[in-house]
C-alpha positions as CSV (number, residue, x, y, z in Angstrom):
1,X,0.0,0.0,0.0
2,X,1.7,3.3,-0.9
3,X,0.7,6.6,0.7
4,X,-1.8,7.6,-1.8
5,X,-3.7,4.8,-1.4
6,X,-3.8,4.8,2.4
7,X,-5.4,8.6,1.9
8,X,-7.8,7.3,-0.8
9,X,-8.8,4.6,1.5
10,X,-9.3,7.1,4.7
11,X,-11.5,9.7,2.6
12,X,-13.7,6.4,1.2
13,X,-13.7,5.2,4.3
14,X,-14.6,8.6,6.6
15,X,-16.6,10.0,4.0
16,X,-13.9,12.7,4.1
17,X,-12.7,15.0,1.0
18,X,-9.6,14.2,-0.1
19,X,-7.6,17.0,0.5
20,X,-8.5,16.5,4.5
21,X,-7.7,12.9,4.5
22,X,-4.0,13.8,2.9
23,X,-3.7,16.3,5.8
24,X,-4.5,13.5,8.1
25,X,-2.3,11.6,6.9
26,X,0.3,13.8,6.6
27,X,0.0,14.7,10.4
28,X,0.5,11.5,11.4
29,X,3.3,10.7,9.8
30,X,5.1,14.4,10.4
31,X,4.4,13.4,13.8
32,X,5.7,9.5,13.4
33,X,9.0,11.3,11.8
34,X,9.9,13.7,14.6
35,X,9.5,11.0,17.3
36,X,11.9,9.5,15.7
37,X,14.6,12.3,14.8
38,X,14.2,12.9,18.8
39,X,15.4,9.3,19.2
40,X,12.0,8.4,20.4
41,X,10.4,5.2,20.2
42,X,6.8,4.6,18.2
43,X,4.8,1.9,19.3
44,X,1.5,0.8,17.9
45,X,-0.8,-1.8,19.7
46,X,-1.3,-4.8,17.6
47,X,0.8,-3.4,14.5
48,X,4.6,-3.1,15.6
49,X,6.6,-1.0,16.5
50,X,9.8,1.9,15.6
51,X,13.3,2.7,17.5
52,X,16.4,4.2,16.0
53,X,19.2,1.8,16.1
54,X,22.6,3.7,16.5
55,X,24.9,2.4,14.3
56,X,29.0,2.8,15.0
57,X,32.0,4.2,12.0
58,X,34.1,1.8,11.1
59,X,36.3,0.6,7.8
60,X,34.7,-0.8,5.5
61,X,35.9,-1.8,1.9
62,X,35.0,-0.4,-1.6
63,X,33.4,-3.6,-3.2
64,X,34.5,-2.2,-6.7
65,X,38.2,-1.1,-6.2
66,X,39.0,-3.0,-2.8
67,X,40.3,0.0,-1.5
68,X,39.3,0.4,2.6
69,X,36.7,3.0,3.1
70,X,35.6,4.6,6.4
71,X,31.9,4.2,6.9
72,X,31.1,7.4,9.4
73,X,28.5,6.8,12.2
74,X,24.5,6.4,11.2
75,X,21.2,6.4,12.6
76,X,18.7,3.7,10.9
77,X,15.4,3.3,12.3
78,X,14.2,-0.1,12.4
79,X,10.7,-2.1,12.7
80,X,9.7,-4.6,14.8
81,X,6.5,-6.5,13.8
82,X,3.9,-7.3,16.7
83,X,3.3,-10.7,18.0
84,X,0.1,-10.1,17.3
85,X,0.5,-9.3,13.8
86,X,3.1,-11.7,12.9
87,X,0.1,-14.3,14.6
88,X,-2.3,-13.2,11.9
89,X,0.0,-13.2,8.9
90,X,0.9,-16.8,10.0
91,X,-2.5,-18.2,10.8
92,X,-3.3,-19.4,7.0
93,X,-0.1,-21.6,7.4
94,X,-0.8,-23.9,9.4
């Protein structure tokens, strides 16, 4: 599902105009986003949740040339599916 159909499926769903649905939308996840620049943690019931892993620098190599590379320090934030979700997703498997 890509963004523009999660806002087409709000407004159908709502009974809301487009254009307010977006803005929804768009609050959430401007809200989702500076959680996370604050190093904050997201956590949705049922769904999953969202940290920010610090990664360390190190040397790395250039796969092309060989030639060692240094790989400066990073922030990645990573998702962690729900047990309750992973459940569901499951369920039809056994």
């Amino acid at each position: 599902m890509t963004k523009s159909e999660l806002i087409d499926r709000l407004a159908e769903r709502r009974g809301l105009p487009r254009k307010t649905a977006e803005q929804v939308v768009n609050v959430i996840f401007g809200a989702m986003k500076e959680s996370l620049v604050d190093g904050g943690r997201i956590e949705i019931r049922g769904f999953g949740s969202f940290k920010v892993r610090h990664y360390k620098g190190y040397v790395g190599r250039n796969p092309m040339t060989g030639q060692p590379q240094e790989v400066a320090p990073k922030r990645m934030p990573v998702f962690k599916v729900s047990k309750n979700l992973k459940a569901q997703l499951n369920d039809d498997l056994q």
